[in-house]
matplotlib code that plots the C-alpha trace (Angstrom):
import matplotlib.pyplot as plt

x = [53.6, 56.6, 55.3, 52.2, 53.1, 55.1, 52.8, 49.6, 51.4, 52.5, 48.8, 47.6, 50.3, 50.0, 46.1, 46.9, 49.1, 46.4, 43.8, 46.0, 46.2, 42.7, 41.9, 44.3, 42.4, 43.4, 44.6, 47.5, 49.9, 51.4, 54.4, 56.8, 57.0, 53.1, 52.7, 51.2, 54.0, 51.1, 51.0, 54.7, 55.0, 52.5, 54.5, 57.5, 55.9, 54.6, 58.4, 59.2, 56.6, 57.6, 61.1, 60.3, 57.9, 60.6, 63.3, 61.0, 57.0, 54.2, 54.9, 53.1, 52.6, 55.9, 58.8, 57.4, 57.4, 60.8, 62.0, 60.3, 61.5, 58.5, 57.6, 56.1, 52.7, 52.0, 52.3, 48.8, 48.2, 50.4, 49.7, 45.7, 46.6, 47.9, 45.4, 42.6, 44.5, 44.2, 47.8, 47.7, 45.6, 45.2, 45.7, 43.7, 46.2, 45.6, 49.7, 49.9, 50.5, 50.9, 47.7, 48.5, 47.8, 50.6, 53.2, 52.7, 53.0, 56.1, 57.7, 57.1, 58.2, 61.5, 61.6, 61.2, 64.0, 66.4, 66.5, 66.2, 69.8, 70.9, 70.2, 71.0, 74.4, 75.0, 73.0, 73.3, 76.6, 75.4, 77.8, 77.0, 76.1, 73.8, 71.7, 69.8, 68.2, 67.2, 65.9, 63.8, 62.2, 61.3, 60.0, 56.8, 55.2, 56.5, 53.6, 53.6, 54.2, 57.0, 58.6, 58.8, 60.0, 62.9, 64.2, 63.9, 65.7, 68.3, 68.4, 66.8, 69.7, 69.9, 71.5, 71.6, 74.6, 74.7, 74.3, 71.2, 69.3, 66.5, 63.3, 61.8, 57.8, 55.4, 58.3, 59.2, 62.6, 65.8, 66.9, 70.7, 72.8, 75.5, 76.2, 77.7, 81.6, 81.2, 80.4, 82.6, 86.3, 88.4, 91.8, 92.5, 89.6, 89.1, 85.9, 84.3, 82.0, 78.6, 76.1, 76.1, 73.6, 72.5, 71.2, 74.1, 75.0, 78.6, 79.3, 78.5, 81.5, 83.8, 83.2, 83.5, 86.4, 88.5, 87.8, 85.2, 82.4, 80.4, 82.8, 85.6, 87.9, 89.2, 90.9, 91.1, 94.8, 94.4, 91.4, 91.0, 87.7, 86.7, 88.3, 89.5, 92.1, 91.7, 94.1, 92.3, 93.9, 94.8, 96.8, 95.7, 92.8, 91.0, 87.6, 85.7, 83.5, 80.3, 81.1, 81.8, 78.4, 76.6, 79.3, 77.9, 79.9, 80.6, 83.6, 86.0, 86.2, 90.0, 88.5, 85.6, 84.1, 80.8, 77.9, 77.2, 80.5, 79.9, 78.4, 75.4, 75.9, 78.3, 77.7, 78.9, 78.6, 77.4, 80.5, 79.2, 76.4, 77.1, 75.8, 73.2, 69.6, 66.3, 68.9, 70.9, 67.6, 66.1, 68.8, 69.0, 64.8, 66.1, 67.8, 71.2, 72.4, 76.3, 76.8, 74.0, 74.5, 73.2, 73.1, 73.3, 70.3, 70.1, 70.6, 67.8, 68.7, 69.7, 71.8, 70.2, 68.1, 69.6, 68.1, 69.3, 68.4, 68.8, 67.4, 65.3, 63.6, 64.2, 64.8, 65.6, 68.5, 70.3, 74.0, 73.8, 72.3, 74.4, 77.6, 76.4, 76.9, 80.2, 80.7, 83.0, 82.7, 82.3, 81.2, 81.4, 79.1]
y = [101.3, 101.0, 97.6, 99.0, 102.4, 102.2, 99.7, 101.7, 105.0, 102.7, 101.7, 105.5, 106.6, 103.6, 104.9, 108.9, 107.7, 105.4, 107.8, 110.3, 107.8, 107.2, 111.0, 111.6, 111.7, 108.7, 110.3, 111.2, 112.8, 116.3, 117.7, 115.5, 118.6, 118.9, 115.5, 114.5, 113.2, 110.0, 109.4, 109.1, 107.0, 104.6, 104.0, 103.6, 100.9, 99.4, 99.5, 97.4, 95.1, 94.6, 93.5, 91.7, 89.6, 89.7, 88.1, 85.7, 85.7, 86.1, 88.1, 89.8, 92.5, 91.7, 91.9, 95.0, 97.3, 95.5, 97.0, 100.0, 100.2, 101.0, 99.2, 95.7, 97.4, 99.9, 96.6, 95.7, 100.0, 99.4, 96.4, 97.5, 100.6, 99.1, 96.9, 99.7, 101.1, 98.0, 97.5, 94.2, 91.0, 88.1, 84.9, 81.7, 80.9, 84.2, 85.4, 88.8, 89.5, 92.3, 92.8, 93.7, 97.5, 97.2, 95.5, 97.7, 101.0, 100.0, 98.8, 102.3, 103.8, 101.3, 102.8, 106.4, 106.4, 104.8, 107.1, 109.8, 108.8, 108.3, 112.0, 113.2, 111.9, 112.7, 115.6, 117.4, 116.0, 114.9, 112.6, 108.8, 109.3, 112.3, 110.7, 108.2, 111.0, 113.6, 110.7, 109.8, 112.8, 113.3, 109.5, 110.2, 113.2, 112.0, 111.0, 108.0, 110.8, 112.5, 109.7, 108.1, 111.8, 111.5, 107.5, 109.0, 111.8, 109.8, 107.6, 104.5, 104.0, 99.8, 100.9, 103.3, 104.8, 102.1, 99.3, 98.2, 97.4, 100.1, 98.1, 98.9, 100.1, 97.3, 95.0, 93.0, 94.6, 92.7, 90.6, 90.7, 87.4, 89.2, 88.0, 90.3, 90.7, 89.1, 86.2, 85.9, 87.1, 84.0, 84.8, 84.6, 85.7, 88.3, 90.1, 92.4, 95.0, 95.4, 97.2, 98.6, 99.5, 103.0, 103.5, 104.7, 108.3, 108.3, 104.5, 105.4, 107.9, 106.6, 103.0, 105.3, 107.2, 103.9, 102.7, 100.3, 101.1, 99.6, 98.0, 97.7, 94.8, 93.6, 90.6, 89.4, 89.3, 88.7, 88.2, 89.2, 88.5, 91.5, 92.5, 92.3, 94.0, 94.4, 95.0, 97.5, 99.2, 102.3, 100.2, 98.4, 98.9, 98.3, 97.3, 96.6, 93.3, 94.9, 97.5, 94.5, 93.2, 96.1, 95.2, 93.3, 91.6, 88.5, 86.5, 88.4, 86.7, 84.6, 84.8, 86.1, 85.4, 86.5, 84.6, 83.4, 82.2, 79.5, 75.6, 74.0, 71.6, 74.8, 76.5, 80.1, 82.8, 86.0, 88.7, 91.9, 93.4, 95.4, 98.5, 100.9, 101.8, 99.5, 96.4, 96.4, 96.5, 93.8, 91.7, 92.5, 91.4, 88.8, 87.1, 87.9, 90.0, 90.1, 86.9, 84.6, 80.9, 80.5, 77.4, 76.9, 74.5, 74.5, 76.4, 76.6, 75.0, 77.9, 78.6, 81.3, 82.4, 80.1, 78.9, 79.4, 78.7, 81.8, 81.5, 78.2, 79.9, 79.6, 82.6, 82.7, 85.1, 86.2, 86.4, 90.1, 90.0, 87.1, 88.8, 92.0, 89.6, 88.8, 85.1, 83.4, 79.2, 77.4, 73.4, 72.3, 69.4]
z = [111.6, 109.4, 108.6, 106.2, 105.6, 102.6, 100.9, 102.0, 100.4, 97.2, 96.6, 96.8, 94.6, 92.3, 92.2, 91.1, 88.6, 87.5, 87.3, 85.1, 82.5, 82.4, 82.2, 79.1, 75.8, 73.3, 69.5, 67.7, 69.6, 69.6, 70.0, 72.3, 75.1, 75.4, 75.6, 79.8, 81.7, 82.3, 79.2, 78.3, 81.2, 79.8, 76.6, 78.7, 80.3, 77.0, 75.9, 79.0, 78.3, 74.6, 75.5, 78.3, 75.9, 73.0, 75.4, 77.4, 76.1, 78.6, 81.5, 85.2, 87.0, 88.9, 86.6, 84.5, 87.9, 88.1, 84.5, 84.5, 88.6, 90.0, 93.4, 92.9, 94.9, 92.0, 89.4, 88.9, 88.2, 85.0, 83.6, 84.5, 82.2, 79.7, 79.6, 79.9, 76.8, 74.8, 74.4, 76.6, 77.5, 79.6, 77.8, 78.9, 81.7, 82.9, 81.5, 80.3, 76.4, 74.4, 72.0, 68.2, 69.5, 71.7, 69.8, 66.9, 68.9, 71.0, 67.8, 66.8, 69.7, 69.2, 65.7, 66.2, 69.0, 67.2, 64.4, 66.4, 68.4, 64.4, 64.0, 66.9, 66.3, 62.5, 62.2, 65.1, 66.7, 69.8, 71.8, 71.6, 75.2, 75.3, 72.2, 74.5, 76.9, 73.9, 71.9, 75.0, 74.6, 71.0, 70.2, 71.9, 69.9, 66.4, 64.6, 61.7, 59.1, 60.6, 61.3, 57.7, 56.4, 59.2, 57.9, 54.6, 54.9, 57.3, 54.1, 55.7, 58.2, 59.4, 62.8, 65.6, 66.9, 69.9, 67.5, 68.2, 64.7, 63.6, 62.2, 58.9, 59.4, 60.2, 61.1, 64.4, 65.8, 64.6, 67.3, 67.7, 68.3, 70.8, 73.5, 76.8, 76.6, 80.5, 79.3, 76.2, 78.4, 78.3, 77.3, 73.7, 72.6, 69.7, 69.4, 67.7, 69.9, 68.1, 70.2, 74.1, 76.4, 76.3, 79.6, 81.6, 80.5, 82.4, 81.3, 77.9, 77.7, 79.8, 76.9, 73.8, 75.5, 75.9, 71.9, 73.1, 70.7, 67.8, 65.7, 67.3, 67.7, 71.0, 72.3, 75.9, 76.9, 80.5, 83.1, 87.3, 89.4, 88.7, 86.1, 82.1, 80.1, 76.7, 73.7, 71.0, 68.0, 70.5, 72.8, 76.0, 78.5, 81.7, 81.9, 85.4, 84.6, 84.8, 83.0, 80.5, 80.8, 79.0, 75.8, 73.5, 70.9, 69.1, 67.6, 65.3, 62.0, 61.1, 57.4, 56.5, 53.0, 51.0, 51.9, 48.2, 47.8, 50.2, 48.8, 49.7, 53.1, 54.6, 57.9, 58.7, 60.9, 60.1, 60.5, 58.7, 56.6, 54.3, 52.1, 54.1, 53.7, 52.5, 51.2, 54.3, 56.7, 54.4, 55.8, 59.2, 58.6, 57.8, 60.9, 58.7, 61.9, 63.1, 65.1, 63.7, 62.2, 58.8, 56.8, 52.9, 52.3, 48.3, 44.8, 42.3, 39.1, 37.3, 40.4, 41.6, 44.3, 47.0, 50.2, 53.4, 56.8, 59.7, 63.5, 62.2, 59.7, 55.4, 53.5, 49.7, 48.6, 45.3, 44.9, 44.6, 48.1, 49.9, 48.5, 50.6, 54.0, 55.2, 56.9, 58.2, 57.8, 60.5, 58.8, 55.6, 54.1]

ax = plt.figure().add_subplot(projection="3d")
ax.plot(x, y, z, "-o")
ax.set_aspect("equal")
plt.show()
């Protein structure tokens, strides 16, 4: 009997949940505590979705049970409530896709956490690792309105206190070019930490209590199996390898310079952003993120705007603006 049971008792759980959903009435929501535990579910899920589709494109049923970590029984439930809800579709090889509903209210959703960890942490003092929880909580009954009175009054902040960028409204999230201190511990290195995971309450404090935190520099001085000790500011320190994995950083600058100092044929990596509010978000819009190759294509006869190329795509600047982003050169002509 053990063979079906669990399945069978999947399915008919997988069905109540279901059938929540579909009771709830659609409309602007409320006040996060009043909103149905269904329904916050359901944008949970859409959130899944949305970065599943950001890191990889079309997905199933299969791997967004997997993120969301429900059993892989209860998958066609979801994606059937999402679906019902008109936040996602079936292309014509039958892949899943979020619909333009869908994107744009999990990119809110992305939004309105984000600056509610931002102020959480600088308004209210919250630790870096209690933000994630509280912020959980109150991105799902801020409406459109609130939300633009909170960036404002946060003064248009381009980051979260994990690192992770916050997007302007409207606008796809900024897609950082870290990479997992894992995969980038060969001895020698020096790094710069940019962003962690903010999942793991305990891990979160145990990082932060160690120096390892949005901006910080590290280098690797020496590397176990399992293990990688570090050399911060502070002094030394021990870091369990996966542990290391949910660090995301990428290479500390030798000589970083201002973006419109650089000639037309050079190649640089992007070490720093600088400023705050609307400029520095126009940036991160960008592609101009910490860790991304940019190329000087060409000048305009007067000099000025410049071209440059970012993640494949051309975007024209003004010295004022390229002197806001630090590089560091990595080819010239």
């Amino acid at each position: 009997m053990g063979d079906w049971l669990c399945p069978l008792l999947a399915l008919v759980f997988a069905g109540l949940w279901l059938g929540t959903l579909l009771r709830q009435p659609r409309g602007e929501a409320g006040p996060a505590r009043e909103l149905p535990s269904a329904s916050i579910e359901l944008e949970d899920a859409l959130k899944a979705a949305y970065s599943l589709e950001e890191q990889a494109g079309p997905w199933d049923g299969e791997a967004l049970a997997a993120a969301i970590g429900l059993a892989q029984a209860s998958a066609g439930g979801v994606v059937q409530a999402l679906a019902d809800a008109g936040w996602a579709r079936q292309d014509a090889e039958g892949q899943w896709r979020l619909s333009d509903a869908g994107s744009q209210r999990a990119r809110e959703l992305v939004r309105a956490h984000r600056l509610w960890e931002r102020y959480l942490v600088d308004r209210e003092g919250a630790p870096l690792e209690t933000a994630h929880a509280e912020a959980h909580v109150r991105e799902h009954g801020t409406t459109s309105e609130e939300l633009d009175k909170l960036d404002e009054g946060l003064g248009y902040p381009a980051w979260d206190p994990h690192g992770h960028a916050i997007p302007a409204p409207g606008c796809d999230v900024p897609a950082l070019a870290a990479k997992p201190l894992s995969d980038e511990s060969a001895v020698g290195r020096r790094l710069r930490v940019v962003c962690l995971d903010d999942e793991s309450a305990p891990l979160l404090a145990q990082l932060v209590a160690m120096g390892v935190k949005p901006g910080a520099d590290v280098a690797v001085i020496d590397r176990e199996p399992d293990v990688l000790w570090l050399e911060l500011d502070d002094g030394r320190v021990r870091l369990a390898m996966p542990a290391a994995h949910h660090v995301h950083v990428v290479p500390k600058p030798a000589l970083a310079v201002p973006l419109g100092e650089l000639p037309v044929g050079s190649r640089a990596r992007v070490a720093e952003v600088r400023g705050g509010g609307k400029r520095q978000r126009r940036m991160l819009d960008m592609g101009m993120v910490p860790g991304a190759e940019v190329a000087v294509v060409r000048r305009a006869s007067l000099g000025d705007p410049v071209e440059y190329r970012v993640k494949g795509t051309a975007v024209a600047m003004r010295r004022a603006d390229a002197d806001s982003i630090l590089v560091e050169e990595i080819a010239h002509g």
